[in-house]
C-alpha positions in Angstrom: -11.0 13.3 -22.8 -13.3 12.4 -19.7 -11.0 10.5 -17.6 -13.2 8.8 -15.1 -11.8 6.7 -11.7 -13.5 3.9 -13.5 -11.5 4.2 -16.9 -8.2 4.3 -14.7 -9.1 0.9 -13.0 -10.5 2.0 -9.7 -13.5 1.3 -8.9 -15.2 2.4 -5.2 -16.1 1.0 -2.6 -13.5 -1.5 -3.6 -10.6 -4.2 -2.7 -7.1 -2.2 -4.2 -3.4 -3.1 -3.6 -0.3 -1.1 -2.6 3.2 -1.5 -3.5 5.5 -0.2 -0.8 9.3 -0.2 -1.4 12.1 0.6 1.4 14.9 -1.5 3.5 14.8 -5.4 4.2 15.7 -5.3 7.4 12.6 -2.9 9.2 10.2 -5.5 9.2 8.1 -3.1 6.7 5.4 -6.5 6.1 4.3 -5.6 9.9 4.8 -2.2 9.2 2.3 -1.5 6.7 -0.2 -3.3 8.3 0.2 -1.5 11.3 -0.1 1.7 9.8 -3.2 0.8 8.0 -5.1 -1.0 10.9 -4.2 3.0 13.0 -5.8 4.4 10.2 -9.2 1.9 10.3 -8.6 1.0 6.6 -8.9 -3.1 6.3 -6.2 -4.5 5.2 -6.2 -8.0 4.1 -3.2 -9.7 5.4 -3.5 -12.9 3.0 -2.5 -11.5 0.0 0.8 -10.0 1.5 3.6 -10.9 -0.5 7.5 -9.6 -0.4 10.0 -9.2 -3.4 13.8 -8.8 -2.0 15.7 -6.8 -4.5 18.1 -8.3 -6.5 20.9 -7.7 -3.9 18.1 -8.0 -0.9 19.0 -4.6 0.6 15.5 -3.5 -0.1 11.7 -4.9 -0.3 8.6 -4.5 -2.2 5.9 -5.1 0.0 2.4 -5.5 -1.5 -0.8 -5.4 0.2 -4.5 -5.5 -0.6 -7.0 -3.3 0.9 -10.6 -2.0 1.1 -10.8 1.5 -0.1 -14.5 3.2 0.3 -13.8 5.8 -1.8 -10.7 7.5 -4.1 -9.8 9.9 -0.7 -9.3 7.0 1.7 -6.7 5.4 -1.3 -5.2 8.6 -1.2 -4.7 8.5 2.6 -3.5 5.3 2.5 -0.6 6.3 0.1 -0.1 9.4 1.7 0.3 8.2 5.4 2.7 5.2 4.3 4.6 7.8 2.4 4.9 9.9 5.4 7.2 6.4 6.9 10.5 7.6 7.4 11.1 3.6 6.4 9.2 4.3 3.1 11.2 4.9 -0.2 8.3 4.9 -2.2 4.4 3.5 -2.6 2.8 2.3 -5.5 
């Protein structure tokens, strides 16, 4: 099976989102956007939006950005991973 970037939905250069998951209270919103302004990758502030778990201990945080290429997605991931804050990206 030739499984392309394309046939996965990515396409690049290109405008992709991240789902980043970890605690209410550490202001992760700011976080994220921080981390990916350090790392020159636009992020586009205006399409942040924040889930609260069902008992609001914990956040999904999601977050659109420009990606030039599949690496810098994979940076992207990788440094907010690498958050000590961070449970998990999507």
């Amino acid at each position: 099976m030739n499984d392309t970037p394309e046939q996965r939905g990515f396409v690049f250069p290109g405008t992709l989102e991240i789902s980043v998951m970890g605690a209410a209270d550490v202001g992760l919103d700011v976080l994220i956007l921080k981390t990916l302004e350090a790392m020159s990758i636009t992020a586009h502030p205006e399409t942040l939006r924040i889930k609260p778990s069902a008992k609001g201990n914990y956040v999904s945080v999601t977050v659109s950005f420009d990606a030039r290429n599949r690496e810098e997605y994979d940076v992207a991931h990788d440094a907010l991973r690498q958050l000590p804050e961070v449970k998990w990206t999507l």
